[in-house]
Each structure stands twice: as structure tokens, then as C-alpha cells.
N, C-alpha and C positions, 0 to 999 in steps of 0.2 A: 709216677704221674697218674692222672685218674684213668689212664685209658690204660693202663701197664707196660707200659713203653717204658724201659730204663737208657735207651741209647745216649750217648753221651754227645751225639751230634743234636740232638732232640733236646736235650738240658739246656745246650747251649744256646740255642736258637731260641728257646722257652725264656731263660734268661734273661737273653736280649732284650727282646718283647717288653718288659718293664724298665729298662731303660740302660741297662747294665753295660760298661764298654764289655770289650772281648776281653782284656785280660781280667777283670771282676770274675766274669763270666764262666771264665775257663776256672779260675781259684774256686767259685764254688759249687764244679763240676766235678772237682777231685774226687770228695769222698761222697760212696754213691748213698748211705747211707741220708747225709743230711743234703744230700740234691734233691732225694727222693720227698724230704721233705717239705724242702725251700718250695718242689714244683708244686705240691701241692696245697702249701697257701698260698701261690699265685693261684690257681685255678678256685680253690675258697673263696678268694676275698677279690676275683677278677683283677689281681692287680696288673696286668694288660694295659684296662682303659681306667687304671688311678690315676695314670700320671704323675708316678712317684718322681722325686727328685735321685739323682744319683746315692744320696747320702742315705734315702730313707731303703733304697733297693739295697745296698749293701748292710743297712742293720737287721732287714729282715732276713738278709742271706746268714747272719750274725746268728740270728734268732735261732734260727733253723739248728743251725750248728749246735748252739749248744743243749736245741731238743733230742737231735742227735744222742747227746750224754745223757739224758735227764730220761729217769725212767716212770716218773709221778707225772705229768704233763700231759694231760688229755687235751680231746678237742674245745672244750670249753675254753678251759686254759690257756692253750695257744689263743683260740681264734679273741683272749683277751691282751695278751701280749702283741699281737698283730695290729690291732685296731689302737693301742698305745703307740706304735712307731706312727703309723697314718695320720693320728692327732697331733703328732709331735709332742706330745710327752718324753718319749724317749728321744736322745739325740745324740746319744753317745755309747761306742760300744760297752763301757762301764755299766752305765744304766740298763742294758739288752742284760748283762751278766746278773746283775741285781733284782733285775725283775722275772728272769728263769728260774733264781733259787726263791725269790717269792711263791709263785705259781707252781713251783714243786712241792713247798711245805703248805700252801693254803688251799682251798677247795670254796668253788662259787655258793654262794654270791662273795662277790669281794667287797673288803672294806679299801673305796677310793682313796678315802685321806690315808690310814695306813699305805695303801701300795705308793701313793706319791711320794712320801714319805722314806720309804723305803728306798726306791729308786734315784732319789734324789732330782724330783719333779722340783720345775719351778723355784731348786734355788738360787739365791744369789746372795753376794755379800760386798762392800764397796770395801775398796782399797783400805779406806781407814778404819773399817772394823775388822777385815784382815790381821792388817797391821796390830791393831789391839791385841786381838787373840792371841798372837803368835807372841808379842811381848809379855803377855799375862804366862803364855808355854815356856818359854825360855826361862824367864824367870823362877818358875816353878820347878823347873827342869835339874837346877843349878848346875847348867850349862857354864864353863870354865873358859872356855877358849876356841880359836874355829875348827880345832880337833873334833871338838861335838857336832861342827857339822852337820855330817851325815847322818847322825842316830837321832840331831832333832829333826831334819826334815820330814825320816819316816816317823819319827813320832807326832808331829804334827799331821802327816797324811794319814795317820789312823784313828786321831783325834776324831771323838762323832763330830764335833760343832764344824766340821773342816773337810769331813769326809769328801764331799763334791764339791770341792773346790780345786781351781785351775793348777795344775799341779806347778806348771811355771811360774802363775802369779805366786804361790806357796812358797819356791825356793828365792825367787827374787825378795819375796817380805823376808823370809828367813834370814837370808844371806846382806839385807839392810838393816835388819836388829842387831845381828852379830857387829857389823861394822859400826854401828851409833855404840855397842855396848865394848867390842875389844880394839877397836882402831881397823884400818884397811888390813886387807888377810896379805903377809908375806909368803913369801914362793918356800914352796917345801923345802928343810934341810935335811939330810940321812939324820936316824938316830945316831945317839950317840956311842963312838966306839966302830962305825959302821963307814964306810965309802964309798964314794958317788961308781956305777956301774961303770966302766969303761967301756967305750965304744966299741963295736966288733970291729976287727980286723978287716982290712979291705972291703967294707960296705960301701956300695955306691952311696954315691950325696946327691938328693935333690940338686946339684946346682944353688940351693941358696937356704939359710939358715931355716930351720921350722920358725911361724908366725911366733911371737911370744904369746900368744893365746896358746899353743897348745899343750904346754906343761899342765894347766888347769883342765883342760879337755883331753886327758890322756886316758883315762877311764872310756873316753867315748868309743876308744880304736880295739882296746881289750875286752872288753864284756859288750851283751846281750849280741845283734848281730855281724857287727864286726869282730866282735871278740868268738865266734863259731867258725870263721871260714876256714878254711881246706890250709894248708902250709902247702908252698911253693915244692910242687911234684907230686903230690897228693892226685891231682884229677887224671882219673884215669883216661889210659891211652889203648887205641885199637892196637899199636903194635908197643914193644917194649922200646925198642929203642929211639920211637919219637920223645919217649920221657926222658931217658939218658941225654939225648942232644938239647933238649931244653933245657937239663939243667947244665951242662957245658956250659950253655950260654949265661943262664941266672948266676949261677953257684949257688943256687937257694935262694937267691933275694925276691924281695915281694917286686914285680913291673905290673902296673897300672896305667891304664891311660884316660884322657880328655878327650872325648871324640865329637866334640859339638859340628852340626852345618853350618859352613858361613852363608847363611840364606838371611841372616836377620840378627837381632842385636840381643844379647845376652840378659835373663830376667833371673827374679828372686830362685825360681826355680831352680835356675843352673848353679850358682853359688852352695848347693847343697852337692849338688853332684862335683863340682870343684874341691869343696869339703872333705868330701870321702875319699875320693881319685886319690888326688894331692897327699891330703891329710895321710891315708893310709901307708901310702908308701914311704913318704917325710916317717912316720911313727914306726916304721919296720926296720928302715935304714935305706928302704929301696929306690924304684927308680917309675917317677910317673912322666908319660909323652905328653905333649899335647900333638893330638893330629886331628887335623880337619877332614872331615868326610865331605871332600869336593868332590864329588859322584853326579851333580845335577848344577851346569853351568849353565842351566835356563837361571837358575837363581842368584847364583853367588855374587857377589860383590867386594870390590878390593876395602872397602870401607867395612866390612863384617870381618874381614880376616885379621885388621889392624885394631878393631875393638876387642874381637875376641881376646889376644895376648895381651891388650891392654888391662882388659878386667880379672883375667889373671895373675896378672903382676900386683894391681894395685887391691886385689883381695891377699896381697902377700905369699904367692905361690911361685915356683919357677920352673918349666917345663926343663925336663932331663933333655929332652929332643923336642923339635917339632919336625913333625911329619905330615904327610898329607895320601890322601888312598891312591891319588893321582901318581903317585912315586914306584906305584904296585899295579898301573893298568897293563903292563905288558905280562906280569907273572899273573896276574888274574884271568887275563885272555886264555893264557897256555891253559889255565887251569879246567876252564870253564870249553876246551876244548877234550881236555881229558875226560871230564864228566861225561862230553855226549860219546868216547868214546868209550866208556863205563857203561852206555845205555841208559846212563842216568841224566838224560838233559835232551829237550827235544826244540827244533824251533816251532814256532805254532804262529797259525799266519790269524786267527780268529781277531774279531772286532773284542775293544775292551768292554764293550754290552755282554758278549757270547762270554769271553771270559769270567766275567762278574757271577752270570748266569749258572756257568760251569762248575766253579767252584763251590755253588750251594748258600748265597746271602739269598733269595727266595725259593730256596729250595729245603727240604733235612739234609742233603746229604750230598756231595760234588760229585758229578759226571766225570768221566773221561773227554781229552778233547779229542776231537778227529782225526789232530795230527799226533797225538803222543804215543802211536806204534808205528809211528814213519822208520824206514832204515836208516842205519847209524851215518852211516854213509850219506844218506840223503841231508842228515840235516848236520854234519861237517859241511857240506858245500854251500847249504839256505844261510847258515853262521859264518862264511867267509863272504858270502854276498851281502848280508848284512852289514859288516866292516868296510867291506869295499864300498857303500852308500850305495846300495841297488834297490834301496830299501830306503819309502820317507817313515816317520815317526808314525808307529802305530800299525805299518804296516806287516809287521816281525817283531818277535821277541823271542828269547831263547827261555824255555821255560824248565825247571827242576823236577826231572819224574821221582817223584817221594810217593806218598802212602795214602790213596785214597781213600782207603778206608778206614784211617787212624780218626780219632774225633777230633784230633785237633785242628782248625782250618791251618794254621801256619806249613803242616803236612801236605797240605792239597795243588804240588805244581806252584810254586811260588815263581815268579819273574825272575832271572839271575842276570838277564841283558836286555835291554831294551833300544830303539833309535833315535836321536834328538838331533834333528838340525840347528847345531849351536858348537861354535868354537870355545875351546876352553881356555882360560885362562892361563892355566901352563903349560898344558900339549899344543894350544892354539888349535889346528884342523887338521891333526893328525888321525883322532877318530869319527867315527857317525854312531858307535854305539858304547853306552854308558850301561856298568855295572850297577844294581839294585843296593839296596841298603843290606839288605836279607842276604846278596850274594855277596857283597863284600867286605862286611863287618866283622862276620867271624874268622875268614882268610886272613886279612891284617891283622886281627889278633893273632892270628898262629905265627903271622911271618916275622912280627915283632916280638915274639915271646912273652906276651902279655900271661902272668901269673891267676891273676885275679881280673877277671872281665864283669866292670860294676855298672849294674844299669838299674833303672828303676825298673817297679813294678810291671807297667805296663808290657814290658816283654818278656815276663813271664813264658808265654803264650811260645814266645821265638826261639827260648833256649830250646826245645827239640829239635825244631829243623837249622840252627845253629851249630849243636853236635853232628845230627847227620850231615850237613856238608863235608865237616871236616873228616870226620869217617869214609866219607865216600870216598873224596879223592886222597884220602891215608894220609894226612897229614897233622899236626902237633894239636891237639883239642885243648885250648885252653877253658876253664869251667866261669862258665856265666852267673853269677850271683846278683838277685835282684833285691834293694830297699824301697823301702816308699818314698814318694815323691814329696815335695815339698809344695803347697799349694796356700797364700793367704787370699782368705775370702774377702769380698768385693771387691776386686782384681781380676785384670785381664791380662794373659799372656801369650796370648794367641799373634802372631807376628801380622795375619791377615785382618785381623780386629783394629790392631794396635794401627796401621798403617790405614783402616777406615778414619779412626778416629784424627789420626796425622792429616788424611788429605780434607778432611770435612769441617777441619780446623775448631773440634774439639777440644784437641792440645794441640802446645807449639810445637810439639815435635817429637820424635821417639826418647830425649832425654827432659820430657816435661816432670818437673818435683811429682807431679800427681799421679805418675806412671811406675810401677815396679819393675822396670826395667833396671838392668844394675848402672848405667849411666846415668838415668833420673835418680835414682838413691844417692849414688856418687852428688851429683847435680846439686841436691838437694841438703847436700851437705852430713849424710849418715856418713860414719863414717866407717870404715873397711873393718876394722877389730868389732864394729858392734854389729855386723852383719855375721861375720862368722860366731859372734857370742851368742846370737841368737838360733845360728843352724846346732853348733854341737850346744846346747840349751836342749833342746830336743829331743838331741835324742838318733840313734837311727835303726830303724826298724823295720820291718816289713809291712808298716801301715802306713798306709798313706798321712800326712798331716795338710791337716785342714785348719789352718791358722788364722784367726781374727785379726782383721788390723790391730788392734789395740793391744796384743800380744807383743806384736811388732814394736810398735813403740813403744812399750813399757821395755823391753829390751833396748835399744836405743835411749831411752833415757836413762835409764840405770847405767852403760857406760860412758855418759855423757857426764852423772853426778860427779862421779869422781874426776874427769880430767880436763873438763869445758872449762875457762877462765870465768871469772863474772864482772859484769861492767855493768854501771849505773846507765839504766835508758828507760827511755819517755814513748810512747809509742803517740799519743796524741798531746803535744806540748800547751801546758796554758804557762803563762806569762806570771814572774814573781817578784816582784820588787821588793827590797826591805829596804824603810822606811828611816830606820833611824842608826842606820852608815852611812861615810861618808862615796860618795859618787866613785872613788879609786879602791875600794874594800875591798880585800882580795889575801883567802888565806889560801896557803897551797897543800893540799890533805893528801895525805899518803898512806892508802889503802892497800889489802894482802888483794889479790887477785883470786883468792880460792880461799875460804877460813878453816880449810881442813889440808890442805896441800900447799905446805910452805914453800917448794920444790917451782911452785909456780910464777911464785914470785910475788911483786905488787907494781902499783900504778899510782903516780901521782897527779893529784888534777884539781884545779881550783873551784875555789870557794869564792862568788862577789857577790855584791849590792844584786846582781839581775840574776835569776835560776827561774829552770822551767821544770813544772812537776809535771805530773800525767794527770790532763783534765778527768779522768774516773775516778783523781783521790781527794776531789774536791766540790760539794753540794752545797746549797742555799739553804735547807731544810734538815736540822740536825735533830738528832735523836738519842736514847741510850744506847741502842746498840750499833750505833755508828761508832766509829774510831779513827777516821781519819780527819781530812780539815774541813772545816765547816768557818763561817765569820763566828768572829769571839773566842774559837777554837786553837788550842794548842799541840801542836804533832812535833813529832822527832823526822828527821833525815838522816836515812841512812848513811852511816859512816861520815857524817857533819859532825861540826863540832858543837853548832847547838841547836836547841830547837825552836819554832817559830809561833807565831800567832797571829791569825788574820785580822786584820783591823776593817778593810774593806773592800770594796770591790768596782772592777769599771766594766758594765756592758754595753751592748751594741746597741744603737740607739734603733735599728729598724729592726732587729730581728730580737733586743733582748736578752742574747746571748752572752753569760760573762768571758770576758777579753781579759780581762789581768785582775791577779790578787795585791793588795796590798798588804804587805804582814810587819810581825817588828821580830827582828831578832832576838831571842830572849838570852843575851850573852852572861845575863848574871842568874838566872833559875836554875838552881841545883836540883830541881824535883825531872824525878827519869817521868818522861812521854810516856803514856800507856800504847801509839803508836806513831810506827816510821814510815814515812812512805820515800818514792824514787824522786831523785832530780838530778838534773845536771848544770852546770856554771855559766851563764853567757861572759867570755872572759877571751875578747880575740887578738891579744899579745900570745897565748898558749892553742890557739887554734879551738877554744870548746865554746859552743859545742860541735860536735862532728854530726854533718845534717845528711840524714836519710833521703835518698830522693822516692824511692819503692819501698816498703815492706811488703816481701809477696807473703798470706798466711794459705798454707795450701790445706785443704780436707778432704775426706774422702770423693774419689773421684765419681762413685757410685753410690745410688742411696741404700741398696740393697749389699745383703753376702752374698746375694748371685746373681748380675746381673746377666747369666745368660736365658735367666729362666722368663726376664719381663717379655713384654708382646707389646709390639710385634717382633720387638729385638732388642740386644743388649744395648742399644743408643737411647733407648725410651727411658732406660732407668738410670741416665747421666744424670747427679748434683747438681743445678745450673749456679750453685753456690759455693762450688768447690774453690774457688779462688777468689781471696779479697786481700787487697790492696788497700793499705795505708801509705798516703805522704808526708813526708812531713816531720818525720822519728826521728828522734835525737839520742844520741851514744857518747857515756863521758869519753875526753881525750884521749884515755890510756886505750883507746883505739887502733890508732896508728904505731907503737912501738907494740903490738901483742901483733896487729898484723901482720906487718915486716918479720917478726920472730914466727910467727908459726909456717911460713911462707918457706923463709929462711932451712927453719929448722927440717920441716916435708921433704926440702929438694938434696940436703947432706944426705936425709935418711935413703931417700930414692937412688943416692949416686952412691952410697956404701954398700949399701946391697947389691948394687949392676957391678962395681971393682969386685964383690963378693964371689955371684952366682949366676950371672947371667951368662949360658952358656950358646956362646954367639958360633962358636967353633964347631957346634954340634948341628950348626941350625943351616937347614937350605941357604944359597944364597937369595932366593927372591921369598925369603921370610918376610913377614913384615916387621918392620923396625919400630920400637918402642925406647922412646930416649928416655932417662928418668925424668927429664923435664916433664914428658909427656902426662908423670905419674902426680903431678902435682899440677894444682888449679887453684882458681881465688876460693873454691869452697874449703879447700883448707884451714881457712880462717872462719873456725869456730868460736861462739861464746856464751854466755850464758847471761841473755840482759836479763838482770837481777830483778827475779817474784815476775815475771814475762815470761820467757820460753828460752828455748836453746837457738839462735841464727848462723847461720856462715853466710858468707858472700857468696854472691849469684854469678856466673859468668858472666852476665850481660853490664857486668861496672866496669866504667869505662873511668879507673883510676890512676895514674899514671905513674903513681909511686908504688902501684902492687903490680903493673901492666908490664914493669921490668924486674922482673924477680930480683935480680943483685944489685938492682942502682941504690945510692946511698940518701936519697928523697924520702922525705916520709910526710903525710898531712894532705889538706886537701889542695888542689891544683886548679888553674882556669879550666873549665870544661870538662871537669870531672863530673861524674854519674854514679853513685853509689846508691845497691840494689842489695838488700840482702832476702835471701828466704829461712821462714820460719823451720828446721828440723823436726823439732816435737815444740808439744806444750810442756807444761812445768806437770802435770798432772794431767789424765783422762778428762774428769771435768773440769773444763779451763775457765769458769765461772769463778770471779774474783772475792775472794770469802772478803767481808766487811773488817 
């Protein structure tokens, strides 16, 4: 630092200061070498009062780092690498890496275009030049089968013309060439002469089969940081034989657990951390809990506890146990009684001001508090008066005597109990004082024998005073391992956001399609296998991911290609009469539901005198490079038997508007349409067409990647456009038998699984209960309205032949309501090529 301060409480607080959380903060505190640097291009370039964004404070911490390595990199240099993150030039740590070994080999003045160039400033490439590239690569490659996989993707990522390019958009085109050029990739078989591994002997089971996703994502759990962790007995123990009785209990096996708050409803976020838990121990052979950290029944709610196992289940996971911290408040008390008889834990009667104070947020450095040389004695009896309620909220806390002079604030006297006037939920008013997160997160791993304790980044910071709990009162350490979180930009998942937005009616509710909660995703009709495609897609690593919506949905649409059904549909219906049949015309066509997935099946649905096209594929003013119907004009129908021609037309007499085409069948032109566009039958002896009464199309909720940075707040920078509503959409027939079937089919799949793995025997009796019914909804009913987008049904259709899952009704009913929302579009831009 410019004053020669190297203290590491000093770094931190300096840190801060440009925007950094605490665990950023503390990561790049580590090494003093390139703190020493980071601090001083804060103090250079004042970035204090830049009011850097999070992303730009951690590439400059980037930067730093790898000035750190670089021994050519003067002042110049830097202060030009610096002033590129600030402009946003650089955005990515990639970029930070390319343009250090720039500024190493080059010397001022610099040539602009060169370093942009270099860095990989400013590029971009659309999906369909992508796409191009990569088939021009493959081809070249003489790439044979999807064994080459792997060696083209890294050959394509080293490709110049490819170099900065998304590396998930990269494998997604890859792995869509390969399937256009060898067919859908089949599940691996051993070579030949070889045998599939046999299962270990006495391995616990998840309770329920691994997802079929994860044979493909298995890579994910062995290499980079999954594939580094510690084997099960590995983390070292204060005494020897806490390790021996841990592994008594494991045998070796991997235990993992779920430890969400029931305080609010589960987001895209968590789904990663389900990921790994789960996944980890499902891939080892071991054994993952779910337990609830019910430590704060100001919050909780019975409606969090029955979502959470809900989204669980229906991301295809199955807890070995659930548990809850509440099961452990009587060994935690004992525990947290030993501590103050360790001298390690004191009560402190201070205001939460004084304590704030104390610990050093405006300060460098934490104070002592006035009560933490009190006698041991003195505060066993302050911490029995506190349990007895002698004490309202705030008025006592039992605090942890750690290290004040460690840099790390998590060191500084942390809260391990505090008072809340609130009955719990399963003690009811048995206690007046509730365990901290800090105090009872790492005990319950110890007491459950948790192997591997997976959390994200952000508690980096915690694994120290984590360990030393457990050290202090000598008990089993299990090792804390942090990944990065999972974060999609212009997205909010803040539960006290999310519920502004719910009461101020924003949105309709925590499960609105345009919220990344996993019930709106669910809602929305994603479905469960392309959520997790998308987390182990990723990756897991000790960086944070900072995900573009459209990352999102390119993932989501890609497993929607392959197993979305497709049905003929009209989003805005004009009116078609053909002219030269008779009035009862009527062929019955029977179409594949999928042209690449015979498995799928087909649909049949009539052909008559009346059909409705989508008024977009029809103008008054024709041209060359139009293609579809125009008067005069000749077009194909999709999957019809023949094609048509406009003869004329009838509009609206006050507004002008054309109301109906008149065309003529061309049942004897053997000349192919240069194009086909969508229709459906008006034919109601067969029910078609089947009429839309909503199409909801949802879009980003947000106009910005970060809506927490608008002003005066994240509500300023709502879409007021994010949801539009068409009535009026029309869907061929083979409607209603694809909905009953996929309905059908969700709820065998949900009750195979529960006969399978759902281990009810293991679970509290006041768990909360999830029937498989629960695990199936109308959004089930996915499809793909053909050259449109992907829809499923909305909860809010009030159908009465899906309203009962096993009744033998099918079609529409008196008083039905049919609502579907859009999933994705067919492509990024949803702009309809001519």
C-alpha cells in the first residue's frame, strides 16, 4: 500500500472500499505479493470513488495477480491494463490473461487495434456464423464419429477465428454438427473384450437411481474441482481417533449434504448446489441428507419446507435422510456450554451498534468487548438466564472468544446464540435462544458425519472459524470445500427483492415464468433434465459463473431439439377457405410428431375446405424476396397434401383489414412450392382446431445484466414489456392425445421412482410429504409449435380432461380455459426470416 502498511486487516477493508464482498475480499488478500499490488492500483487509479461494478473489482484483483507473475509489466503498462477493465474493454478473466502477456511483450505507446485484437475486444459472432465455422472445422477435421468429440471441441477452442468465443455456445454448435452429421450420440458401451465395472460391495444408495443425465456428466465429478477433493478420512483431525470413529460410521463412503433455509423458495442458484451435493455422492456411491437449517423461526415457513423436497425430487434427486439443526438443539446447547467452559465463549450483553463497532466494519481492526474477560462462571449462569427467557431479543448473546488478531473478520467473536421471541415450529416454546449459522453448521456436519462439506465461494472466509469450532470443543472436523456459485445475469434472487416485486405486483407471484426461481422455471415449463444440462454444462470450479440469460436458453432449447413433440400452430389465425372443394372436404393426414425421433410417434389431423394460417405468412405487396403467400401466389403446407394459391381476398370494411384469404387448391401441380408455411383444419366432427384462450410470451424481466446497479433501485430497471399475451392461437388436434400421454407418462415416471427410492422410513415423521402426484403438473405438457417456439401448459388452464390426470376424457370441455406459456423461442433472434 502507498503508506507501507501490509496488514491484512488493512487489504481487506481497502478491498472493500471498491465494492468487493468479503469473501472476494479475503481471496484476494491471500497472496501478499499481488494484494500488495491490487492495493496499489486502487490508490493510482482512486478506484474508491470509481464506483466499479463487482465484476470490474474482481478483474482488477485478476489483473493484479497475474502482475504478480509478470516480471516486464511497469507502471505504464499496468496503469494501461487498468484503464482497459474501467472502459470495459476487458470483461472477462480470459481477456485480463491476454492482455498481461500483451503488456509483457510490448512497450508504450501501444498499438489500440493490435491490443483489442489480441484480447479479444469487441468480438462477436452470431449463432449462424458459429454454426458455419464449426461445420467448415469438422469437416476438415475428418472427424468420424462422436468419439472425436472431445479433440474437436478443443480444436475448435484453439481455432483463431473461435478463439473468444463462448465456450458453451462452442460445445452446443459442436455437439449439433456432430448430431446433424452422425445421428443422436448413444450412451457409452465398454470396449470390446472389456466389462461394465461392478458396483462396490455394500455402497450406500442414494435412495433413488442417478438422473439419466449423469452417465454424460460424469466427467463433471472426476476432474478439475471435484475431481481434487480430499477421499473420505483424508481431513485432518485434532485427535486420532475422531477420524477412526468417522470412518466406523462412513466405511469410506462419500456423505454430503443439502442445507438450504426454509426462509424462501428455492432459485437457479440452488439447483447447482443440488447438483454437486447430490450429484457427488450419487457418482461416489455415497450418501447425500437433505437438512434444513431451521435455526431462525422468525422466518420459516411450512410452505418452504414442502417446496424445498419438492424441487429436489422433481430436479431428480433423493435425499438419503432429511434432517433438520432443530434435531441437534439439545447436543448444540451442551456443546455451546462446554465452549464457555473452555473459556472459549463469553455472553456479551453490548447493543448490536457496539458490536458492529467492535468488531472493526469502521474501524482496521476489532476491539475487545467489555464482557469478553468476564468469569467462566459468570457467563454459565448469563447463558442459563438466557435460555430460561430472562433475556428479550438483543438483549444477550453468547459470543465465541477466537482470534482477534487473526485478519480474518470471521475470527473476530462471532455470535454462536442469540434470543428471539418466536415459537418454533417443531420445539414450539421450548426455547428463547436460537443457534447462529456460524455456530451450528459445522457441529451438524460433525454430528452427521458429513465427508465433504460443499458450499460456495462466499464462505471461503468461514472455513477458519468452521474448523476452530470444531477443534475447540474436540470434536470430528469435517473439511469444508468451496465452488463457485452460480449466478444468471439480469436476474434477481434475493428472496427480499423477489417478494418486493410479489407484493407491488410486478409479478404474480414467486412462481411467475419471468422469475428464476426453480418453481417459475418448473412453471414455465423448463424442464428438470435441461436445468441440470445446463449446471454440469458449466462446469464446477472455484469461479464464480456469471451466466447470460441467453446461455440459459440456448441450453434449454438444445434439450428441448431433441425430445419436444411438434404440432402445427397459428399464433395469430387469418381465415382460408379453398374455393374449389366441396363444402364436406376433408383428408385425415398423418404426421410423425418429431422428424428425427420415430420413438415419438405421430398425430393425425384433418385436412378441409376451412384452415387458418398465421396472418405473418400472408401480405398484399409481394416481392422477390418474399416467399410466402401473397394474392396470385403459390405456397406449400406444411405436411398437407398439397399446395395452394391465393385467388383473393375479403377486408374489413371500416378498418381495411384483410379477414379471409380465398385460395384454390392445387390438387393436380406437381411442381414442389419454393415455401411452406403453418395451418391448422377448421374440421369439428375431430375437435380442430384446439383454441388457445392465452398465449403468455415471457422476456426478460430486466432491461439490464444488472439490475441492482439502476437508480434509485433495482425496480427502475423492470421491462414494462416483459410479458405479452396473445389470444386467440390455434394448435392442430394431435393436441389432446400428446397431452394426456405426456401427463400420463410424468406421473408412472414420478411413482417408479417413489416404489424405487424414496426413503420415507429414514425421514422424521413431520417431514414434509411430497406425493409423486405432486411431481407432475400441466406444464408437463411440452411441444414444439412448429417454426414458433417451444410451449407447455400454464397451471392456470382450467381443463378438465388434464385437471384429472387418469380420467379417460380427452378434447375440449364446457368451460375450459386453455393457457399455455412460451419456454424458449426457436432461436435468440425470434425475428421471422422471409
Amino acid at each position: 500500500m502507498a503508506s507501507g502498511t501490509t496488514d491484512t486487516g488493512d487489504f481487506l477493508a481497502l478491498f472493500k472500499s471498491i465494492g468487493l464482498p468479503q469473501s472476494k475480499a479475503a481471496e484476494a488478500a491471500k497472496n501478499q505479493k499481488s494484494a500488495s499490488i491490487f492495493s496499489e492500483l486502487i490508490v493510482a487509479h482512486d478506484l474508491t470513488n470509481a464506483k466499479l461494478s463487482e465484476k470490474q473489482g474482481v478483474l482488477v484483483a485478476t489483473f493484479a495477480g497475474q502482475l504478480a507473475k509478470a516480471d516486464k509489466v511497469g507502471p505504464v503498462e499496468r496503469d494501461y491494463g487498468v484503464r482497459a477493465i474501467l472502459d470495459e474493454k476487458l470483461k472477462s478473466t480470459d481477456q485480463v490473461s491476454a492482455a498481461t502477456k500483451y503488456l509483457e511483450s510490448h512497450s508504450s505507446p501501444f498499438n489500440d487495434s493490435e491490443f483489442e485484437q489480441e484480447c479479444g475486444v469487441g468480438y462477436s459472432i452470431t449463432a449462424e456464423q458459429l454454426l458455419a465455422e464449426i461445420t467448415d472445422y469438422v469437416k476438415a477435421s475428418g472427424a468420424a464419429g462422436w468419439a472425436n468429440l472431445g479433440p474437436t471441441i478443443s480444436g475448435v477452442k484453439n481455432s483463431p477465428a473461435l478463439r473468444w468465443a463462448n465456450p458453451l455456445e462452442v460445445k452446443n454448435a459442436v455437439e449439433q454438427v456432430f448430431t446433424s452429421k452422425f445421428g443422436p450420440k448413444e450412451a457409452g458401451k465398454p470396449a470390446k473384450g472389456k466389462k461394465e465395472p461392478a458396483p462396490k460391495k455394500d455402497a450406500p444408495s442414494q435412495g433413488a437411481s442417478t438422473p439419466p443425465e449423469a452417465s454424460s456428466r460424469k466427467t463433471v465429478f472426476e476432474e478439475g474441482f471435484l475431481g481434487s477433493l480430499h477421499k473420505p478420512g483424508e481431513n485432518a483431525q485434532i485427535k486420532p481417533e475422531l477420524r477412526e470413529q468417522h470412518l466406523a460410521f462412513t466405511k469410506g463412503s462419500v456423505y454430503t449434504r443439502f442445507p438450504p433455509e426454509p426462509n424462501g423458495y428455492l432459485h437457479i442458484g440452488h439447483s447447482k448446489a443440488i447438483f454437486v451435493n447430490f450429484g457427488y455422492a450419487a457418482h461416489h456411491g455415497g450418501r447425500c441428507y437433505l437438512r434444513y437449517d431451521d435455526t431462525n423461526p422468525e422466518k420459516e415457513e411450512a410452505r418452504y419446507f414442502e417446496s424445498i423436497l419438492e424441487m429436489v425430487r422433481w430436479l431428480g434427486f433423493e435425499p438419503w435422510k432429511i434432517t433438520y439443526s432443530s434435531d441437534y438443539f439439545d447436543k448444540l446447547y451442551d456443546l455451546a456450554v462446554e465452549l464457555i467452559k473452555r473459556d472459549k465463549a463469553y455472553v456479551c450483553h453490548c447493543t448490536q451498534e457496539q458490536i458492529k463497532a467492535d468488531r472493526g466494519e469502521k474501524i482496521a481492526a476489532p476491539k475487545a468487548c467489555i464482557h469478553r474477560s468476564r468469569p467462566i462462571g459468570e457467563s454459565l449462569e448469563e447463558f442459563k438466564k438466557m435460555k430460561d427467557g430472562h433475556y428479550r431479543p438483543k438483549e444477550a448473546n453468547l459470543r465465541m472468544k477466537q482470534d482477534l488478531s487473526d485478519g480474518n473478520p470471521q475470527m473476530w467473536d462471532l455470535t454462536a446464540y442469540r434470543v428471539l421471541d418466536a415459537p418454533h415450529h417443531r420445539t414450539h416454546d421450548k426455547w428463547k435462544i436460537y443457534p447462529t449459522y456460524d455456530f451450528t453448521h459445522c457441529l451438524v456436519d460433525s454430528f452427521e458425519n458429513i465427508s465433504h462439506s460443499l458450499c460456495t465461494t462466499e464462505f471461503i472466509a468461514s472455513r477458519q472459524s468452521y474448523e476452530w469450532l470444531c477443534d475447540a470443543v474436540e470434536v470430528y472436523k469435517p473439511r469444508q470445500s468451496e465452488f463457485g456459485r452460480l449466478n444468471v445475469t439480469g436476474t434477481i434472487n434475493s428472496k427480499r427483492k423477489i417478494l418486493q416485486l410479489v407484493e407491488e405486483k410486478f409479478v404474480s407471484d414467486w412462481d411467475d415464468p419471468r422469475l428464476f426461481t426453480l418453481i417459475a422455471l418448473r412453471r414455465r415449463g423448463v424442464p428438470p433434465g435441461a436445468i441440470l444440462s445446463f449446471v454440469s454444462g458449466l462446469g464446477v470450479s472455484t469461479a464464480a459463473s456469471n451466466i447470460q440469460i441467453v446461455r440459459f436458453d440456448q441450453t434449454v432449447r438444445q434439450y428441448l431439439e431433441n425430445s419436444a413433440p411438434r404440432l402445427l400452430m397459428v399464433l395469430r389465425p387469418l381465415k382460408v377457405t379453398l374455393e374449389n372443394v366441396p363444402d364436406d372436404y376433408v383428408i385425415m393426414v398423418e404426421k410423425p410428431l418429431h422428424p428425427k425421433v420415430a420413438e415419438l410417434g405421430s398425430s393425425k389431423i384433418p385436412f378441409s375446405k376451412t384452415i387458418y394460417i398465421d396472418a405473418d405468412d400472408f401480405r398484399l405487396e409481394d416481392s422477390k424476396d418474399y416467399y410466402r403467400l401473397a394474392p396470385g401466389k403459390t405456397v406449400g403446407l406444411f405436411q398437407a397434401p398439397y399446395p395452394i394459391t391465393c385467388t383473393s381476398y375479403k377486408t374489413d370494411g371500416a378498418t381495411g383489414a384483410v379477414t379471409e384469404l380465398i385460395c384454390r387448391l392445387e390438387d393436380n401441380n406437381t411442381k414442389k412450392p419454393k415455401a411452406f408455411i403453418q395451418w391448422v383444419a377448421d374440421h369439428a366432427p375431430s375437435g380442430s382446431p384446439v383454441r388457445i384462450d392465452e398465449t403468455r410470451i415471457f422476456h426478460s424481466l430486466f432491461k439490464s445484466d444488472n439490475p441492482l446497479a439502476a437508480v434509485p433501485d433495482f425496480k427502475a430497471d423492470i421491462n414494462p414489456d416483459s410479458l405479452q399475451v396473445i389470444r386467440g392461437a390455434m394448435v392442430e388436434v394431435g393436441f389432446w392425445p400428446l397431452a394426456k400421454k405426456s401427463i400420463g407418462d410424468a406421473l408412472s415416471e414420478a411413482r417408479t421412482r417413489a416404489a424405487k427410492g424414496q426413503s420415507e422410513s429414514r425421514f422424521p415423521l413431520d417431514a414434509p410429504k411430497v406425493r409423486p402426484e405432486d411431481l407432475v403438473g400441466k406444464e408437463c405438457v411440452r411441444f414444439q409449435g412448429l417454426r414458433v417456439a417451444y410451449f407447455a401448459v400454464d397451471k392456470d388452464s382450467r381443463v378438465a380432461a388434464l385437471d384429472q390426470i387418469e380420467s379417460t376424457g380427452a378434447g375440449a370441455g364446457q368451460g375450459d380455459y386453455l393457457v399455455l406459456n412460451r419456454i424458449v423461442s426457436l432461436k435468440e433472434d425470434t425475428g421471422k426470416a422471409a
